[in-house]
Backbone as CSV, one residue per row, in Angstrom:
resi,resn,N_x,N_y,N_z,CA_x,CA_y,CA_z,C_x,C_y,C_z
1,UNK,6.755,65.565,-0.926,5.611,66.447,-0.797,5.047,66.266,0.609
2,UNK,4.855,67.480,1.147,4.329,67.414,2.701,3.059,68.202,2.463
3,UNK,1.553,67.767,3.277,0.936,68.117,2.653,-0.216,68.466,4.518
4,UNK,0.089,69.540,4.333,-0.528,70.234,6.170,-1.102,71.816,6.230
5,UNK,-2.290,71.412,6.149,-3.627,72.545,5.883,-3.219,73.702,6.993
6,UNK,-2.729,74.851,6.282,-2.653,75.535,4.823,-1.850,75.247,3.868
7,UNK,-1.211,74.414,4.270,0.483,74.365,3.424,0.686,73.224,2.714
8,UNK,1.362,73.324,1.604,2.005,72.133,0.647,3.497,72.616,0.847
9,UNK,4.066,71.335,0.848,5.627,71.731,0.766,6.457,70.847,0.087
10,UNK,6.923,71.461,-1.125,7.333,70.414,-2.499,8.678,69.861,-2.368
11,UNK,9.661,68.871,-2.770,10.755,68.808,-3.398,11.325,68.728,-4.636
12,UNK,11.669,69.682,-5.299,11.697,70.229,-6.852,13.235,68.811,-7.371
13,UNK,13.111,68.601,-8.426,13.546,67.683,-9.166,15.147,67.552,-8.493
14,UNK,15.671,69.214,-8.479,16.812,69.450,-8.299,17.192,69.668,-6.686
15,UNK,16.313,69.246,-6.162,16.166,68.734,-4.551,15.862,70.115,-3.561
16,UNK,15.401,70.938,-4.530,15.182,72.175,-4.010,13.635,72.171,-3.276
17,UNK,13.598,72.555,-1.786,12.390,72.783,-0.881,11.668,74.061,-1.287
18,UNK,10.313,74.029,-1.606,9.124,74.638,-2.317,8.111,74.883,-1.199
19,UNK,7.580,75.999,-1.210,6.039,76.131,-0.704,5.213,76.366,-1.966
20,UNK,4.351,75.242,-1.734,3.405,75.680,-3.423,1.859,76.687,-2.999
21,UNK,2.435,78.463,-3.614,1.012,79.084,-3.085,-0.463,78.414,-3.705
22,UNK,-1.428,78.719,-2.900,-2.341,77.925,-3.021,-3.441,78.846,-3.466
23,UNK,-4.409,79.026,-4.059,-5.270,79.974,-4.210,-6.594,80.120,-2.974
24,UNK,-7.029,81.107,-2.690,-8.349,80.919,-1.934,-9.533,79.809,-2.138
25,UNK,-9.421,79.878,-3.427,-10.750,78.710,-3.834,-10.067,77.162,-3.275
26,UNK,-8.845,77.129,-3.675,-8.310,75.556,-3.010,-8.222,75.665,-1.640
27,UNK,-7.990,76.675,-0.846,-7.627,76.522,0.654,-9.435,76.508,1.228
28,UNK,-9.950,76.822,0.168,-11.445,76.532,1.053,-12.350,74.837,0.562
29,UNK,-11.146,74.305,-0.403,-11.913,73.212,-1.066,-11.574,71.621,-0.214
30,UNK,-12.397,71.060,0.338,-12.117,69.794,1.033,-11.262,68.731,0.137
31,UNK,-11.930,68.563,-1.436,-11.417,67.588,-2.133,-10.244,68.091,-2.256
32,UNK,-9.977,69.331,-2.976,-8.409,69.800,-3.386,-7.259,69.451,-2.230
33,UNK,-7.655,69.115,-0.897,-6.795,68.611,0.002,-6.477,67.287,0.399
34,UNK,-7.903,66.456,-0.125,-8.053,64.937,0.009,-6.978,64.781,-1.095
35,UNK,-7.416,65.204,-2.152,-6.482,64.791,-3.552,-4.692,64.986,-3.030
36,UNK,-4.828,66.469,-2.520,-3.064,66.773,-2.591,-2.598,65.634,-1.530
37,UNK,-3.535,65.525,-0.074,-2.886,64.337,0.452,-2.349,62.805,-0.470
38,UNK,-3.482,62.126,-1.099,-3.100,61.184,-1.753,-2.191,61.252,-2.716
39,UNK,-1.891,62.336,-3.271,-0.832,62.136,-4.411,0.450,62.269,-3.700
40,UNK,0.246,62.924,-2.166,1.571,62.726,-1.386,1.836,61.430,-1.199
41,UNK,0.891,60.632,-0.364,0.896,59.529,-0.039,1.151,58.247,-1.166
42,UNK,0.904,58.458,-2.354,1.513,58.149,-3.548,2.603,58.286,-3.992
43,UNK,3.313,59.191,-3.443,5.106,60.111,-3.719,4.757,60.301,-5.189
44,UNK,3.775,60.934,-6.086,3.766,61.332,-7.427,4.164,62.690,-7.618
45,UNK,5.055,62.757,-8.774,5.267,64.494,-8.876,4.707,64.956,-9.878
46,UNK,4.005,65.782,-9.774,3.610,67.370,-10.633,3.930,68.264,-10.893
47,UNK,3.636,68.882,-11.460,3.858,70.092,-12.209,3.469,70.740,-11.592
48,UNK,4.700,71.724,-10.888,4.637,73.082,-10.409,5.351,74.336,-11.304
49,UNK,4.861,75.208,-11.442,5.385,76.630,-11.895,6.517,76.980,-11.380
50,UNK,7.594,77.170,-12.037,8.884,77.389,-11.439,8.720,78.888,-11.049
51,UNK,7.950,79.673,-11.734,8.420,81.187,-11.352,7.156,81.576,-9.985
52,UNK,6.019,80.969,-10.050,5.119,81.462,-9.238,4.600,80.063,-8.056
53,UNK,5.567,79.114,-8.273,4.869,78.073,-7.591,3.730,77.630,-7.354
54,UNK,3.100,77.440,-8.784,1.887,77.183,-8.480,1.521,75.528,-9.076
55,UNK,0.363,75.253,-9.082,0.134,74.458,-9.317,-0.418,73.861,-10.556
56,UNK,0.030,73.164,-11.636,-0.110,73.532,-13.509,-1.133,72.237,-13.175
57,UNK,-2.547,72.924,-14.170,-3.650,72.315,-14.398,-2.627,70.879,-15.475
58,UNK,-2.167,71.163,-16.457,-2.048,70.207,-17.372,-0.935,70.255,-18.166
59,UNK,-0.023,70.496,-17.125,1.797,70.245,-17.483,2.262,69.087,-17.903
60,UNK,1.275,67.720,-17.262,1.709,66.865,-17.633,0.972,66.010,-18.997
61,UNK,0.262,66.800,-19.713,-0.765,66.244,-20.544,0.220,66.287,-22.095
62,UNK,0.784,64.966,-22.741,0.888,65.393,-23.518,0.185,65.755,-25.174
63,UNK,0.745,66.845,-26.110,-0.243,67.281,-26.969,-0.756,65.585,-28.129
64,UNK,-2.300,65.937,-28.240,-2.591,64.988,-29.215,-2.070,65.154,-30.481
65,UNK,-2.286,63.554,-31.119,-1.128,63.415,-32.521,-1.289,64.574,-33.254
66,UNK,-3.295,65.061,-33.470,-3.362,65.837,-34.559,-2.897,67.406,-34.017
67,UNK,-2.779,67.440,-32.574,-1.997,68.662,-32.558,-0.490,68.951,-32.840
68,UNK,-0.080,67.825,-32.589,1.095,68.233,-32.783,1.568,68.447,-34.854
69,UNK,0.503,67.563,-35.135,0.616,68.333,-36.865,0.414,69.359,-37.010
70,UNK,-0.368,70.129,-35.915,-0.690,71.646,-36.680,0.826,72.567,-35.975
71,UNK,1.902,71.831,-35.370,3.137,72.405,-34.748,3.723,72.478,-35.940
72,UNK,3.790,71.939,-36.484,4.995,72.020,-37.988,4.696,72.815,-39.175
């Protein structure tokens, strides 16, 4: 993850190079850039949208026990 205001630039699992679009509200937000730096500087990966490259609020959250009872 390369991370240089305006730009994020991902490496997808399958070693594929990403620009992750960013919305207006994040390109004007100070923290949303402090954060994307550190999770670079961390080498952590996230959840990006394969079809729109974006950035998934909670891809990585998984469902609680009692939700997953109401799956079955």
């Amino acid at each position: 993850m390369k991370v240089l205001y305006p730009q994020i630039t991902v490496r997808s699992e399958a070693g594929e190079y990403l620009i992750v679009n960013i919305s207006e509200q994040q390109l004007a937000d100070p923290l949303f850039w402090a954060t994307a730096k550190d999770i670079a500087h961390a080498k952590l990966w996230v959840p990006l949208g394969h079809t729109y490259h974006q950035l998934l609020a909670d891809d990585w959250v998984l469902p609680q026990k009692d939700e997953l009872a109401l799956l079955k």
